[in-house]
PAZAPA-4460 file (N, C-alpha, C; in steps of 0.05 Angstrom, whole numbers, plus 32768, in hexadecimal, padded with zeros to 4 digits):
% residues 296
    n_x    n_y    n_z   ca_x   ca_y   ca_z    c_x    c_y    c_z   seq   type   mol
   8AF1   8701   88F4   8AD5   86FF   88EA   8AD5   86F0   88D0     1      X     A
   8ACB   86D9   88CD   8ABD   86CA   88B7   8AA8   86D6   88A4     2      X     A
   8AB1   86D4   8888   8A9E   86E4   8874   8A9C   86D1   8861     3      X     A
   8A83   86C8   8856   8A87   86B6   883E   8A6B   86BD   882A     4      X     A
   8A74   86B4   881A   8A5E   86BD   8803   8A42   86B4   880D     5      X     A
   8A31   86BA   8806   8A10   86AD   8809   8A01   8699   87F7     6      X     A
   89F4   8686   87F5   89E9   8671   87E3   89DD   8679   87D7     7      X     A
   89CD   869B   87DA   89C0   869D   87BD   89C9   86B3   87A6     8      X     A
   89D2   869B   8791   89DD   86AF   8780   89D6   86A4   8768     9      X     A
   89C7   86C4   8765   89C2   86BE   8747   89CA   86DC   8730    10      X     A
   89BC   86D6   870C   89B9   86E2   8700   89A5   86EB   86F2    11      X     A
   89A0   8709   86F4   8982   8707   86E9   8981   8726   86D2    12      X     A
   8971   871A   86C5   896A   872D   86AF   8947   8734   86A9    13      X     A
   8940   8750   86A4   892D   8754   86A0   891E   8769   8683    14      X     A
   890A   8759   8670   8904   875D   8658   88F0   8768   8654    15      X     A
   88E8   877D   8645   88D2   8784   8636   88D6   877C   861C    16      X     A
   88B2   8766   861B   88BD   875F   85FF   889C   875A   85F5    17      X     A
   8894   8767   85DE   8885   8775   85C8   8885   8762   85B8    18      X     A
   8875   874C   85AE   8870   8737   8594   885C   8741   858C    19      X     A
   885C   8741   856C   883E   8748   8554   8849   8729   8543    20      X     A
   8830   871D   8545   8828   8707   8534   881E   8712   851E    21      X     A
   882E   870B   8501   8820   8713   84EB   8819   870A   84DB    22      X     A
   8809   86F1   84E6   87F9   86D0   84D0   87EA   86E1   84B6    23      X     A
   87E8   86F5   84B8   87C7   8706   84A5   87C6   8718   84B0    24      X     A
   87B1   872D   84A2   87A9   8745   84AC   87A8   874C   84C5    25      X     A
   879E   8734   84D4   8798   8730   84F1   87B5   8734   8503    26      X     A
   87B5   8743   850C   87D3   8744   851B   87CA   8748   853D    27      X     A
   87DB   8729   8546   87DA   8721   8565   87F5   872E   856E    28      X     A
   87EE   8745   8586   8801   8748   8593   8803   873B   85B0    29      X     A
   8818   873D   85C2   881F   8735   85DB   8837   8748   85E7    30      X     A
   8830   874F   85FD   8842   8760   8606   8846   8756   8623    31      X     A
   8862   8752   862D   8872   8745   863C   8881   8753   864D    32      X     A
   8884   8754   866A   889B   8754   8677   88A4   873E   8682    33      X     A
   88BE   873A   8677   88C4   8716   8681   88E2   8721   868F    34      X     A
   88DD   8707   86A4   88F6   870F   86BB   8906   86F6   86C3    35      X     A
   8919   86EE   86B1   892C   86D8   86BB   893E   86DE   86D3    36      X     A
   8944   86C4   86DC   895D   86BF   86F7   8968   86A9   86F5    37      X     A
   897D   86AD   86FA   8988   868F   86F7   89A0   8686   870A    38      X     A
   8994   8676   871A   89A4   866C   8732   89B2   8657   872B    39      X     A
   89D4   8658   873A   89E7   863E   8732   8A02   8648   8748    40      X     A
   8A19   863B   8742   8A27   863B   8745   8A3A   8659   873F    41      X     A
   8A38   8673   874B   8A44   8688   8741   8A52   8692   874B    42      X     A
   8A62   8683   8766   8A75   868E   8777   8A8D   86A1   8769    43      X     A
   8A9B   868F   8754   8AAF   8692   874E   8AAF   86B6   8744    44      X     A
   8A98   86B6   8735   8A8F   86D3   872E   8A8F   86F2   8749    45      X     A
   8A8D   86E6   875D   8A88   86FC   876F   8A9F   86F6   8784    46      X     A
   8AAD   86E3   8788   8AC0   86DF   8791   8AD9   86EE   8789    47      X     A
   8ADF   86E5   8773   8AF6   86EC   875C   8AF4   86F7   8741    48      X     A
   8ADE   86FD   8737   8AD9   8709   8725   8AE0   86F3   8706    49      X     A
   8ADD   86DB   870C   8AE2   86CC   86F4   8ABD   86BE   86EA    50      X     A
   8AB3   86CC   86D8   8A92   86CD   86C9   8A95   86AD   86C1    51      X     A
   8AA8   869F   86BD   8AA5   8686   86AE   8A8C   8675   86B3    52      X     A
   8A81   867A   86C6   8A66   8677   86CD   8A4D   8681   86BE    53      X     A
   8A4F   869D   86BE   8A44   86B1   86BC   8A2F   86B2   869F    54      X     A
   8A12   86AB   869D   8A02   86AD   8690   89F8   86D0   868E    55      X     A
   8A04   86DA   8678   89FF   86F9   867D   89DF   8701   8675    56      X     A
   89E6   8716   867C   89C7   8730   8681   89BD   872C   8661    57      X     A
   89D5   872B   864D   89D5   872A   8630   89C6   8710   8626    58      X     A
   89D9   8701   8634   89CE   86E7   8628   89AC   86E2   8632    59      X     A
   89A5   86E7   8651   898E   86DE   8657   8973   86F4   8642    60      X     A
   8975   8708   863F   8963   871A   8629   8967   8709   8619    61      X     A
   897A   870B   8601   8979   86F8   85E2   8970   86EE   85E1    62      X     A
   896D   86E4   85FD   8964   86BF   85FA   8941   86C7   85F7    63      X     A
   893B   86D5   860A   891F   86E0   8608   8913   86E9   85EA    64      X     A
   8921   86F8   85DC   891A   8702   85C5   891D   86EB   85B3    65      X     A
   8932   86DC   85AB   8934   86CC   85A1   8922   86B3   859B    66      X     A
   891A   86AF   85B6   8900   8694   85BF   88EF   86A5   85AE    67      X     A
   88E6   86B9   85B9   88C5   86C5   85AF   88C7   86CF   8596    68      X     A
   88E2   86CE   857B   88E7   86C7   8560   88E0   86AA   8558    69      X     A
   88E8   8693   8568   88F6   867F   855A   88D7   866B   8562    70      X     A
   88C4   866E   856C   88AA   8669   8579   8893   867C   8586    71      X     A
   887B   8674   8577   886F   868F   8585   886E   868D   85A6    72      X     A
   8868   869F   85AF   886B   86A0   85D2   8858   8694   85DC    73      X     A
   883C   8691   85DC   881E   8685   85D9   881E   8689   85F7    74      X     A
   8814   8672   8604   8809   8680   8622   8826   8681   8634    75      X     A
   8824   869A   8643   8840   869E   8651   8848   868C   8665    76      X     A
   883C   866F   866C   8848   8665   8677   8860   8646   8664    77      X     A
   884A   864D   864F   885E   8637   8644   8878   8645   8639    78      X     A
   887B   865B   8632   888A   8674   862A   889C   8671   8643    79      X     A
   8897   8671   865F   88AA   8673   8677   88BD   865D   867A    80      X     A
   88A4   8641   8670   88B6   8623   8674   88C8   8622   865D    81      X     A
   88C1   8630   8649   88D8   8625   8635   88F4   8634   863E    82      X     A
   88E8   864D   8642   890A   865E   864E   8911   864B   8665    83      X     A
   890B   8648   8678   8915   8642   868D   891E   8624   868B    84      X     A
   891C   8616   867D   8924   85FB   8675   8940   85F9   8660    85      X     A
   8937   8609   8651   894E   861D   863D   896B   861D   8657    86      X     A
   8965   8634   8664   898A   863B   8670   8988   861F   868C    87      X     A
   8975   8618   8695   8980   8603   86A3   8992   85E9   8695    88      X     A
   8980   85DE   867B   898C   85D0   8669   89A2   85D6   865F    89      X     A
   89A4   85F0   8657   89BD   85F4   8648   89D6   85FF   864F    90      X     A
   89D1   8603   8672   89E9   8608   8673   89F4   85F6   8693    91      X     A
   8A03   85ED   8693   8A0E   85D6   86A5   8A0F   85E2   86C0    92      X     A
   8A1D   8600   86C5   8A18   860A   86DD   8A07   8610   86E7    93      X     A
   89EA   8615   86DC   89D6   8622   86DF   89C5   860F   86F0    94      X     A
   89BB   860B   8703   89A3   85FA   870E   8988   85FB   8718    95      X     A
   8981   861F   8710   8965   8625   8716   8964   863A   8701    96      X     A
   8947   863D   86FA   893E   8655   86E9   892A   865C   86F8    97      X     A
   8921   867A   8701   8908   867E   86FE   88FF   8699   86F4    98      X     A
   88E0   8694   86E3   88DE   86A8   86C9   88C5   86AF   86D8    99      X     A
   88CB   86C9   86E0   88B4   86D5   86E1   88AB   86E4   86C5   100      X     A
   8887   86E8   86BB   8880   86F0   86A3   886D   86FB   86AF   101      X     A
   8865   8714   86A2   884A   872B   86A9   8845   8732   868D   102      X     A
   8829   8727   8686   881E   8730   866E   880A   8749   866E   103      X     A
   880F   875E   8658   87FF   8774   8664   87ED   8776   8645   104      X     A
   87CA   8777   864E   87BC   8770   8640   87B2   8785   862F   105      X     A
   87B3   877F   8617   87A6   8797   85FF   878B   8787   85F1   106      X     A
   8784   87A6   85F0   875E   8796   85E3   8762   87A9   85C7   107      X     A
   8757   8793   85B1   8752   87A7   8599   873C   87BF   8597   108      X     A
   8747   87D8   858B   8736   87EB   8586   8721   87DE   8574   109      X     A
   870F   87EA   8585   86EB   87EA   856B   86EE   87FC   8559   110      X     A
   86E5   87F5   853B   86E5   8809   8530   86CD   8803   8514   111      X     A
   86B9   8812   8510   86A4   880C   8506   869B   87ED   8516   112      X     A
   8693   87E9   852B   8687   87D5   853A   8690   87B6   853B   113      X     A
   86B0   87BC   852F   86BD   87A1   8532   86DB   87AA   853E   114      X     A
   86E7   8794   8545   8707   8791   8548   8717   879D   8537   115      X     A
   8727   87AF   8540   8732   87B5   8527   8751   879F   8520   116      X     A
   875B   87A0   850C   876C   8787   8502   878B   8795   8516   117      X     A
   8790   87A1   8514   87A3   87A8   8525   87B2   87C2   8534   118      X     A
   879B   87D0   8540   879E   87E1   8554   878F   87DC   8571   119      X     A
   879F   87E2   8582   8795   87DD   859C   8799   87EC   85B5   120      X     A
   878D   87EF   85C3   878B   87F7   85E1   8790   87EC   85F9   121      X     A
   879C   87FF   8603   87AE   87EB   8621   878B   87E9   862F   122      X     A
   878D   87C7   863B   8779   87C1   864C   877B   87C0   8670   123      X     A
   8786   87DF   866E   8788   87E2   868B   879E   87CF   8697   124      X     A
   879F   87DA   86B5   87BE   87D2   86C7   87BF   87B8   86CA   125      X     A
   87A9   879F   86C7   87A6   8788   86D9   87BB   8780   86C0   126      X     A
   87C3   8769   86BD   87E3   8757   86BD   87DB   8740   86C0   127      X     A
   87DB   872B   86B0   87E4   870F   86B7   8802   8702   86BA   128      X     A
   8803   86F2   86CC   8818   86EC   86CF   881D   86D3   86D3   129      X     A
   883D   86C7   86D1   883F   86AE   86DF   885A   86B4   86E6   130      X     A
   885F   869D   86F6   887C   8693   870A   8882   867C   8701   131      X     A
   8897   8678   86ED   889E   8657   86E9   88BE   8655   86FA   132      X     A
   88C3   8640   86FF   88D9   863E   8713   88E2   861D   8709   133      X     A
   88F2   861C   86FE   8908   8603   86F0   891C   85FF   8709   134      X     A
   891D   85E1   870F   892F   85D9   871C   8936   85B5   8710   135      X     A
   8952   85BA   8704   8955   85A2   86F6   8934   8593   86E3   136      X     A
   8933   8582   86E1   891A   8574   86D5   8907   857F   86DA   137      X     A
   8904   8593   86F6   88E8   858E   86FC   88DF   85B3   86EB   138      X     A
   88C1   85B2   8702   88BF   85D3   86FB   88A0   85D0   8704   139      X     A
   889D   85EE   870D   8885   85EB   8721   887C   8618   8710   140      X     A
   8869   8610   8714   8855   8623   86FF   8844   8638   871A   141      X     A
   8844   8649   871F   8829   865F   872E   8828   8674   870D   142      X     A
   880D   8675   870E   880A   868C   86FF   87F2   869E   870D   143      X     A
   87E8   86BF   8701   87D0   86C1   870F   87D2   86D8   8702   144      X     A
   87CB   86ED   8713   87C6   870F   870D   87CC   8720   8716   145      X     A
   87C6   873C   870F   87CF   874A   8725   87C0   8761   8717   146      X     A
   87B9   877A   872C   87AA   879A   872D   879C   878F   871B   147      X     A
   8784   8772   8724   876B   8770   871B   8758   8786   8729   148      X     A
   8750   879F   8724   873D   87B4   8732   871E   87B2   8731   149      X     A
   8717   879A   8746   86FC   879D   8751   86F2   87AC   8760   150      X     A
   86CC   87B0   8767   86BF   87C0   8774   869D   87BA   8770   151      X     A
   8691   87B0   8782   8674   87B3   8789   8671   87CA   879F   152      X     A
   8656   87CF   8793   8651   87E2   87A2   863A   87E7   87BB   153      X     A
   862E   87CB   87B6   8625   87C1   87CE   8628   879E   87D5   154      X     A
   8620   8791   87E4   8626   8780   87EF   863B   8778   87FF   155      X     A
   8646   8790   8809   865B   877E   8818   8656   879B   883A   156      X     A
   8663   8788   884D   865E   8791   8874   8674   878F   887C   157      X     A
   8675   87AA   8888   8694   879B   88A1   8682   87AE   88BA   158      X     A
   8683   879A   88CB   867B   87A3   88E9   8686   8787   88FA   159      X     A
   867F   878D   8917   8681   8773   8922   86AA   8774   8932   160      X     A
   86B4   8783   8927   86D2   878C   8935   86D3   8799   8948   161      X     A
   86F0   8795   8955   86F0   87A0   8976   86F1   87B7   8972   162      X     A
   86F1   87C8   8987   86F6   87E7   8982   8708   87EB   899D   163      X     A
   8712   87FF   899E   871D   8814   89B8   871E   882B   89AB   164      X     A
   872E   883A   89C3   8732   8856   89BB   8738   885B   89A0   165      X     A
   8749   884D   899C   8752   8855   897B   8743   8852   8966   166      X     A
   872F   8843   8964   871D   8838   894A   870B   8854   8944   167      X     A
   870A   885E   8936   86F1   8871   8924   86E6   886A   8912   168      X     A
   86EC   884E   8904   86E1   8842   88F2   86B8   8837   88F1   169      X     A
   86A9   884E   88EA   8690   883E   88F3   868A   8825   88E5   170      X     A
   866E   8811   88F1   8673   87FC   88E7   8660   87FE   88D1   171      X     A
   865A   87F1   88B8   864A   87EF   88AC   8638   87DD   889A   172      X     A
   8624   87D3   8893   8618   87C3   888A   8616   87C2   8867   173      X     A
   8620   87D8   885C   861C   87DC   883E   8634   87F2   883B   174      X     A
   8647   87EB   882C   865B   87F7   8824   8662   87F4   8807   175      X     A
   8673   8800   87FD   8683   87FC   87E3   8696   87E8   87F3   176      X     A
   8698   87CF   87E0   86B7   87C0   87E4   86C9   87C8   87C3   177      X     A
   86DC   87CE   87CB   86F6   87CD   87AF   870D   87C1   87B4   178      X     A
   8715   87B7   87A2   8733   87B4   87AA   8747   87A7   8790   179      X     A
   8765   87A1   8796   876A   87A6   877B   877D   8781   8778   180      X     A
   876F   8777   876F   8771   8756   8774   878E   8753   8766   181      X     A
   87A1   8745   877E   87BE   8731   8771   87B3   8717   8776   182      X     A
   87B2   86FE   8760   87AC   86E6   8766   87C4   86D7   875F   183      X     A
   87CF   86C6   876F   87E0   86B7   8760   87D7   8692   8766   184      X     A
   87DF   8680   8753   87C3   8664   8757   87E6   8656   8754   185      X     A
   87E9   8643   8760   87F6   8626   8757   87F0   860D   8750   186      X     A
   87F0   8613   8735   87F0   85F6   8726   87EF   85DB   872D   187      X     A
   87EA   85CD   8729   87F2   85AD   8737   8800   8599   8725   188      X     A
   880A   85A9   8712   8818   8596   86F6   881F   85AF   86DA   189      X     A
   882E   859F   86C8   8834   85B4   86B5   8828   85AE   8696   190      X     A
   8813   8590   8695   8803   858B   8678   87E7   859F   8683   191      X     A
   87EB   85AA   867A   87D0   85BE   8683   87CD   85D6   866A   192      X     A
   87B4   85D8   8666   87AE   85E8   864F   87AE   8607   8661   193      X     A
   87C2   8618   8666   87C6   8634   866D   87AD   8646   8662   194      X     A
   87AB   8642   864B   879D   8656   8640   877C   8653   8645   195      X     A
   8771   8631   864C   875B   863A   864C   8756   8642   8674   196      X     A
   8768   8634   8686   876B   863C   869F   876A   8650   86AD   197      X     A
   8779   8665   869B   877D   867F   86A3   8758   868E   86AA   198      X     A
   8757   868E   868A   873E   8698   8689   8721   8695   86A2   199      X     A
   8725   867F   86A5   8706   8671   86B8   8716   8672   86D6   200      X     A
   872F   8677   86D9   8735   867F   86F6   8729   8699   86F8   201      X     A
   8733   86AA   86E1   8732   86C3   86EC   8709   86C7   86E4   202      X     A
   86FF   86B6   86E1   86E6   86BE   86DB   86D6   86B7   86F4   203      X     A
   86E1   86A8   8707   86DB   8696   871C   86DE   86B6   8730   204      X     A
   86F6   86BA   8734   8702   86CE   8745   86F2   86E8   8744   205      X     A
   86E2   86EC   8723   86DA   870D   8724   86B8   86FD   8731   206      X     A
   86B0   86ED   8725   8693   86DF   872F   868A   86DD   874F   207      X     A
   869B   86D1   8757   86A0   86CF   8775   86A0   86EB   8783   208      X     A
   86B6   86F3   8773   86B4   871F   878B   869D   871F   878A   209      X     A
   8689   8720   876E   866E   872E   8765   8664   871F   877C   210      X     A
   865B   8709   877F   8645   86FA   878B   8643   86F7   87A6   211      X     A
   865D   86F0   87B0   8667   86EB   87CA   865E   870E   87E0   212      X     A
   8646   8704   87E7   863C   871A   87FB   864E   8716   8813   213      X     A
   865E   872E   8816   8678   872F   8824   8671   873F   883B   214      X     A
   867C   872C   8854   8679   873A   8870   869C   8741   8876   215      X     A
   86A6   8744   8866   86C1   8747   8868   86D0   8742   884F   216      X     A
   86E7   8748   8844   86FC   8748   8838   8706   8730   8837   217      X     A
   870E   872F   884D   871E   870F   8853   8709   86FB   884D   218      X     A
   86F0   86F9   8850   86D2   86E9   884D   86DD   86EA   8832   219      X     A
   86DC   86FD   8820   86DE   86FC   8807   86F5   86F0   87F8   220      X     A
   8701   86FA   8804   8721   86E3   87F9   8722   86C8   8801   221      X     A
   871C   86BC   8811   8710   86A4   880D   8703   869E   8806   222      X     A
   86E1   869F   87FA   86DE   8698   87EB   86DE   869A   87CD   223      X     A
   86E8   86AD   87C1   86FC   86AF   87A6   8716   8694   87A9   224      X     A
   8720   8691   87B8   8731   867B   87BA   8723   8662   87B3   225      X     A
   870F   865C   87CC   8702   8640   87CF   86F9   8640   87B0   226      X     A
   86E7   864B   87A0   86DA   864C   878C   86EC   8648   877F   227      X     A
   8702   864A   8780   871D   8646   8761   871F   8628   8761   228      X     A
   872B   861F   8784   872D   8604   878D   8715   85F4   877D   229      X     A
   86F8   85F7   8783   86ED   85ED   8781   86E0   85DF   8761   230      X     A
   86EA   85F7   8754   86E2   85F9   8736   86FA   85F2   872B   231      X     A
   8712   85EF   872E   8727   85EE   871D   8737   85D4   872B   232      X     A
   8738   85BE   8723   874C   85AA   8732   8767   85AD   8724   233      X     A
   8774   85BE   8710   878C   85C3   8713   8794   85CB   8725   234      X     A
   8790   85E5   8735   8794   85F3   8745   879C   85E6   875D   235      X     A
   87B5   85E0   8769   87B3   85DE   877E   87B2   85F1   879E   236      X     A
   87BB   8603   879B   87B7   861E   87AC   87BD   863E   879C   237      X     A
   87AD   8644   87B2   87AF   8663   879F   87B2   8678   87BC   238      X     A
   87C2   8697   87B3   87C6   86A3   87C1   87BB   86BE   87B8   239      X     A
   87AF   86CB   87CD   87A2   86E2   87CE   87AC   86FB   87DC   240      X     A
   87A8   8710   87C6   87B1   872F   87D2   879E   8742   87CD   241      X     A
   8799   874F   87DC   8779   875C   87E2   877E   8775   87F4   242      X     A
   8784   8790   87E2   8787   87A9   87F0   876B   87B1   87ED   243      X     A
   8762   87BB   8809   8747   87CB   8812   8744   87E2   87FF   244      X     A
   873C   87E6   87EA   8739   8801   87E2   8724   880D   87F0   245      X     A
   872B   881E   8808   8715   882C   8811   8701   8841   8801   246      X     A
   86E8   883C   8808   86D7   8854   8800   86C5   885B   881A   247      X     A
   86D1   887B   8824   86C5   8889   8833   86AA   8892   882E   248      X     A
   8696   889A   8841   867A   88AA   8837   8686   88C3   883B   249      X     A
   867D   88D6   8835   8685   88FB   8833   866D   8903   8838   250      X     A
   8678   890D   8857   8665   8921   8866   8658   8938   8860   251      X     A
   8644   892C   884C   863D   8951   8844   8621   8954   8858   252      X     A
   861B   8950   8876   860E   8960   8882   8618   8977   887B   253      X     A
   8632   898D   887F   8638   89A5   8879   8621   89AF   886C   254      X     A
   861D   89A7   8856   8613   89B6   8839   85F2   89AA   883E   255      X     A
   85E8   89A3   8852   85D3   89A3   8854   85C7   898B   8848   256      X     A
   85D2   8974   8846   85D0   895B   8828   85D2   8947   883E   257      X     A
   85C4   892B   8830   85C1   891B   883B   85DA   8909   8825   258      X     A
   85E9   88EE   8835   85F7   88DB   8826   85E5   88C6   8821   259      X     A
   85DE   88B7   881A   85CF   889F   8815   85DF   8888   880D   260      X     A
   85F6   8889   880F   860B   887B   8803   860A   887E   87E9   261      X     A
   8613   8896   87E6   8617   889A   87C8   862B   88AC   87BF   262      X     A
   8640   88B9   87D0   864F   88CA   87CE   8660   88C4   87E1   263      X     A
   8683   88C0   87D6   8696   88AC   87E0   86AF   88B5   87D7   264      X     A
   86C7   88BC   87FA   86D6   88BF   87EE   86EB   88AF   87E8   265      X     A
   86FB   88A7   87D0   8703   888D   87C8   8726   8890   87D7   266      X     A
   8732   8885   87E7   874D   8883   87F7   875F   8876   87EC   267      X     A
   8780   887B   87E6   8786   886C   87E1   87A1   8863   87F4   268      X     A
   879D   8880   880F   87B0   8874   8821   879D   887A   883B   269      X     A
   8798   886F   8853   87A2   8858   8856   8790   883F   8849   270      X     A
   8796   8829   884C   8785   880D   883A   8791   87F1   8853   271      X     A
   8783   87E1   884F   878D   87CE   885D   8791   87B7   884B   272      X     A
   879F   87A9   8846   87A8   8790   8838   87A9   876F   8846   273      X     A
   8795   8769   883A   8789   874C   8844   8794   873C   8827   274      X     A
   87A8   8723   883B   87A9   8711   8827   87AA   86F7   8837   275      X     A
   87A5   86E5   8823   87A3   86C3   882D   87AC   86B5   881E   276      X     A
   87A7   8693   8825   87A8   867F   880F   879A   8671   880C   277      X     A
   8795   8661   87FB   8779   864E   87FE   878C   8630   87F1   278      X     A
   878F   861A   87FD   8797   8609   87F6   8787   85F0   87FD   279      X     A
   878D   85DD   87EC   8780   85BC   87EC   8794   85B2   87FE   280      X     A
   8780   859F   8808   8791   858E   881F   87A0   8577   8817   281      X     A
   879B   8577   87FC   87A9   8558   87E8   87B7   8566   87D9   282      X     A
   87C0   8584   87DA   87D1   8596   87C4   87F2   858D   87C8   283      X     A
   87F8   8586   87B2   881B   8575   87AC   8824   858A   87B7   284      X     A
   883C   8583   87C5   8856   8599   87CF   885F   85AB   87BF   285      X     A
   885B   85C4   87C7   8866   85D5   87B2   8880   85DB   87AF   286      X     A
   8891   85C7   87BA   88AF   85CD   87AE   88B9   85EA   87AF   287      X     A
   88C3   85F5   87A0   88CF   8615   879F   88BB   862B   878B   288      X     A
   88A7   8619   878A   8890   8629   877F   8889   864C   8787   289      X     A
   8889   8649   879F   887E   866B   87AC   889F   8670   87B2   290      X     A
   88AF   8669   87B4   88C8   8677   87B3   88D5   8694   87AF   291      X     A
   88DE   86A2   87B6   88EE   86B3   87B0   8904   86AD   87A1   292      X     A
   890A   86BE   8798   8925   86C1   8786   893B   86B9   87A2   293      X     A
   893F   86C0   87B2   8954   86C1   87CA   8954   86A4   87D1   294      X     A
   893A   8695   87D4   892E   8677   87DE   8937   865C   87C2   295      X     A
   892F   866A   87AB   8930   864F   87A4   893F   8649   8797   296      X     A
***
């Protein structure tokens, strides 16, 4: 029997990392989980145990802390290209980086009816994020979101599905829709202003749920997509994750009460998970862009 090593081998390290900007009174924080890998040549290491290869767990953190000393971090995608340009450049064995970054958002406390200068509050689970992925010269950018937690509470129908024996699901014309939005968008280039992008995607994406009178989920994830397409010519495709947060009505005939749709019980197993993509038909190749760690 023939046994030989596998082509994907890499090294990866993962950081929590906490910056306070302290220009003045005013103190900017940013809080980070950043996730290097670094694919190359590492046989020799798992073969035989000789690291001469070997970009360690040590070195890839430092390097993290170090950057976000030696430059401020500013929007996390340019923060991802400089790392990942960093160990492809600098080290000869190395021939891919990819940095995943999850920024987790804090809002300043009010205090007497303004901002206060430097205390703050976690702004809930949602996460920005990006995927930068270095290969020699090049480098290809997805950024987006994640446990964005939407919910209208009318406008949206699901009826119109097959049934058999098994379906109990009645159909309905006015429901609660929720659900807890992962977006991820691909770039079409890397001179692009991140910071003002971010913002007006994700303002596009919450606008659209609101408006978009939804005969379905999937209705709705497409057009949250098209609307990104349409408004944003960076963007060349974007990908969508869309768990059903169910809301049941609660049967209180028992107790003698009528529901009016106004009493709901909120589920969080089972859910069904609708996702898509929405892409341009002139959108550049995305190279190792949506990649896995294992793929690219």
């Amino acid at each position: 029997m023939g046994i030989t090593l596998g082509p994907n081998q890499y090294g990866k390290a993962e950081v929590r990392l906490v910056t306070v900007r302290r220009d003045g009174p005013t103190h900017h924080l940013k809080d980070l989980t950043v996730s290097t890998a670094l694919r190359g040549d590492l046989a020799d290491t798992h073969l035989s145990g000789d690291n001469t290869a070997v970009v360690a767990t040590d070195t890839q953190k430092n390097t993290v802390y170090a950057f976000a000393k030696e430059q401020p971090v500013g929007e996390i995608e340019d923060f991802a290209l400089r790392l990942g340009r960093h160990f492809v450049a600098g080290f000869e064995q190395i021939t891919g980086a990819r940095v995943l970054v999850e920024e987790h958002g804090w809002d300043r406390i009010t205090v007497g009816g303004g901002p206060h200068d430097h205390a703050f509050s976690r702004a809930g689970s949602e996460r920005r994020t990006t995927a930068v992925t270095v290969r020699g010269e090049q480098a290809w950018v997805v950024s987006g979101l994640t446990d964005l937690v939407l919910l209208k509470s009318t406008g949206s129908e699901f009826h119109g599905f097959p049934r058999d024996r098994y379906t109990t699901l009645a159909e309905t014309t006015d429901r609660i829709l929720a659900t807890a939005v992962t977006a991820r968008w691909r770039y079409t280039g890397l001179d692009l202003d991140w910071g003002a992008s971010f913002p007006e995607i994700r303002r596009i994406l919450l606008e659209t749920f609101a408006t978009q009178h939804s005969l379905s989920l999937q209705q709705t994830l497409y057009a949250m997509g098209e609307a990104v397409l349409r408004q944003r010519d960076e963007v060349a495709e974007i990908r969508l994750s869309l768990p059903n947060k169910h809301h049941f009505l609660v049967d209180l005939s028992p107790f003698g009460l009528t529901n009016d749709n106004e009493v709901f019980h909120a589920a969080d197993r089972p859910y069904g998970l609708i996702e898509g993509s929405v892409l341009r038909e002139d959108a550049p190749d995305p190279g190792p862009a949506w990649h896995t760690l294992d793929t690219y």
